[in-house]
Kinemage of the C-alpha trace (Angstrom):
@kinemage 1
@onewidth
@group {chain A} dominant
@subgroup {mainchain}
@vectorlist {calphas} color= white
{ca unk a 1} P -23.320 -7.242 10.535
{ca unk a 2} L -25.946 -9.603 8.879
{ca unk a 3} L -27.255 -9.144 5.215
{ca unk a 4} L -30.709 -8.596 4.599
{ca unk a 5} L -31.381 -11.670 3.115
{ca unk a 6} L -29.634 -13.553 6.027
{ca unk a 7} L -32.229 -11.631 8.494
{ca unk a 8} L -35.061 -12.342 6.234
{ca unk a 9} L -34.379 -16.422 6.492
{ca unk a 10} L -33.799 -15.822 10.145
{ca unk a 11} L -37.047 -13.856 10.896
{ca unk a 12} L -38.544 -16.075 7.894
{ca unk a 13} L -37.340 -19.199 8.175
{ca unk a 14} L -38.741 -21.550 5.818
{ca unk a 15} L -39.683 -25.376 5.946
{ca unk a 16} L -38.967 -25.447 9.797
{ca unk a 17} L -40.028 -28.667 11.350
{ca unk a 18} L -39.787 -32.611 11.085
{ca unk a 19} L -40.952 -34.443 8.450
{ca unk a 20} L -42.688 -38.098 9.863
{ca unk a 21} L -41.892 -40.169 6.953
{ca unk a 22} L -38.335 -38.900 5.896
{ca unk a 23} L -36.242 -41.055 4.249
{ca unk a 24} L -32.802 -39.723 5.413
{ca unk a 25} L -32.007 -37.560 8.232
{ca unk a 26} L -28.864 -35.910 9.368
{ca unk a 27} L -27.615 -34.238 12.395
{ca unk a 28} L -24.202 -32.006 12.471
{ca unk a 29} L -23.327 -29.555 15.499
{ca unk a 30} L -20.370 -27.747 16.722
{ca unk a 31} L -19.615 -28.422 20.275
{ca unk a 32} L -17.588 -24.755 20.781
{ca unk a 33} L -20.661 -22.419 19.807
{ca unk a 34} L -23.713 -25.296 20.354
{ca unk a 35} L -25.006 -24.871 17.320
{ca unk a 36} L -27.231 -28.109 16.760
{ca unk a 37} L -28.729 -28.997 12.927
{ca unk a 38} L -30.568 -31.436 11.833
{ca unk a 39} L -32.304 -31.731 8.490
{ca unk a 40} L -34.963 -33.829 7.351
{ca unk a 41} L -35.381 -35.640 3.342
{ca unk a 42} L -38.340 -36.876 1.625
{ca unk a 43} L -37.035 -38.106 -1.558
{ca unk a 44} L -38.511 -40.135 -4.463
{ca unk a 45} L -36.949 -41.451 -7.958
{ca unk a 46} L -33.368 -39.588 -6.520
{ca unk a 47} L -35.735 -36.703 -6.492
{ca unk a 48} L -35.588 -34.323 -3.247
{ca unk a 49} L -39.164 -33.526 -2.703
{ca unk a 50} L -39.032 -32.346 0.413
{ca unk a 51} L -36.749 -30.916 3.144
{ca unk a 52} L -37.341 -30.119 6.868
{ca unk a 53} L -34.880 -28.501 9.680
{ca unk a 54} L -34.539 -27.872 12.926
{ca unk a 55} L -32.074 -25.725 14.622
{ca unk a 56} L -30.617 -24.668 17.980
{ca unk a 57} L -28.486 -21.819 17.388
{ca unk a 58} L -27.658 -18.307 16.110
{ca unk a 59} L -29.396 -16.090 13.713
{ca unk a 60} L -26.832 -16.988 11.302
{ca unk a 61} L -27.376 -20.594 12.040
{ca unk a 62} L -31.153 -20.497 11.636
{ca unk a 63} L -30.527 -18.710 8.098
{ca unk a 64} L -28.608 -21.394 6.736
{ca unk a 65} L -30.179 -23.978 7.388
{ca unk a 66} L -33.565 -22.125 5.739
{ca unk a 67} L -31.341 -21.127 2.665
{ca unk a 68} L -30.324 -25.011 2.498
{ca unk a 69} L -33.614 -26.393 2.323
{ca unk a 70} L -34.038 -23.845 -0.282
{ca unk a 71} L -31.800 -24.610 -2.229
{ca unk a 72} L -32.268 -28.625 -2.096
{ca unk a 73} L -35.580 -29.110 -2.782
{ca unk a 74} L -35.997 -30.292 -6.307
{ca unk a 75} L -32.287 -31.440 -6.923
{ca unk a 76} L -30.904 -35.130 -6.962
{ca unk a 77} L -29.333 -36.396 -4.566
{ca unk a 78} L -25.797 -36.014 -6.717
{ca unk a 79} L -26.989 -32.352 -7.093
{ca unk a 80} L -27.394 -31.875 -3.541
{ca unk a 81} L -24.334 -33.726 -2.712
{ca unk a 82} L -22.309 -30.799 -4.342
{ca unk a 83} L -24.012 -27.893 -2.446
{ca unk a 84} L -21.041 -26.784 -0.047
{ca unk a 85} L -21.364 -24.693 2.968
{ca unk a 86} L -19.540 -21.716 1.271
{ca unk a 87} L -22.644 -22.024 -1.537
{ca unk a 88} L -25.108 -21.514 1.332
{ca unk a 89} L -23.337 -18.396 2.530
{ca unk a 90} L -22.680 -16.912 -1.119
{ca unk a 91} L -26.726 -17.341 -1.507
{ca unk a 92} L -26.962 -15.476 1.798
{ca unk a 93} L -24.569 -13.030 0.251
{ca unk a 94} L -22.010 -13.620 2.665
{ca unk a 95} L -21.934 -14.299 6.453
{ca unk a 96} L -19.579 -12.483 8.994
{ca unk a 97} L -16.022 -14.243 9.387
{ca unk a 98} L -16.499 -14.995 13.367
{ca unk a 99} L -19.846 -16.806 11.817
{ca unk a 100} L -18.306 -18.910 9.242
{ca unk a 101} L -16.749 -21.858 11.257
{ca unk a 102} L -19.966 -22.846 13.567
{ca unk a 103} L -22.879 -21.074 11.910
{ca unk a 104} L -22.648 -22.638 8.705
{ca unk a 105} L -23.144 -26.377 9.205
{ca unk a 106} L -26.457 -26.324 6.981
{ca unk a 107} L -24.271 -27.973 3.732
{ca unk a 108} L -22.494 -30.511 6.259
{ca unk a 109} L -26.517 -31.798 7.591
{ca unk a 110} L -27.725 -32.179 4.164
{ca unk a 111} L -24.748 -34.113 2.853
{ca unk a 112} L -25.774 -36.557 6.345
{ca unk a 113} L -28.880 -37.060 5.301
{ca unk a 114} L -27.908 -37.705 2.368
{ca unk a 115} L -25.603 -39.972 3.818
{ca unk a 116} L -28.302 -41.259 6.057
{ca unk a 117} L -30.812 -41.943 2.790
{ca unk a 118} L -28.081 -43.699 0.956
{ca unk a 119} L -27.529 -46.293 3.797
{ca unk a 120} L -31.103 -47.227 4.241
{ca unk a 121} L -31.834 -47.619 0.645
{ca unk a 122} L -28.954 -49.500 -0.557
């Protein structure tokens, strides 16, 4: 059902936690499975040096959010901006169909705290 590299970022999650200091933080969920994401930024000269997550959820919701951080830390913030959900799950190398709509919420918490970064440094 799951790939291997979707059970390795769920048994391996990396850059789990909060980060104190973070400069923009987003929260996304999906009220008809209760998967809950949020996702932490540290980010410096439009720089993302660092990203945090924490999730209630699924396997598959776990995974993406660890493949997100991944895949964000060391991009701008236009860079990250343009990391879509469908990304995440072609860098897991797919995610089941019935997983799609509520698992994969990792893209939509980044682009948040994104959001959230933008608003309290403009």
């Amino acid at each position: 059902m799951y790939t291997d590299k979707v059970m390795d970022h769920f048994t391996n999650p990396r850059n789990v936690g909060a980060i104190d200091d973070a400069n923009g933080v987003g929260e996304v969920g999906n009220a008809s499975c209760g998967d809950i994401m949020k996702i932490y930024l540290k980010v410096k000269d439009n720089i993302i040096k660092d990203v945090k997550f924490k999730t209630f959820g699924c396997g598959a919701a776990i995974a993406t959010s660890s493949m997100v951080t991944e895949m964000a830390i060391g991009k701008t913030i236009e860079e990250a901006l343009e990391l879509s959900n469908q990304a995440v799950a072609e860098a897991l190398d797919g995610l089941p169909a019935q997983k799609m709509h509520c698992s994969n919420l990792a893209a939509d918490a980044l682009h948040e705290a994104i959001k959230n970064y933008r608003d309290e440094n403009s």
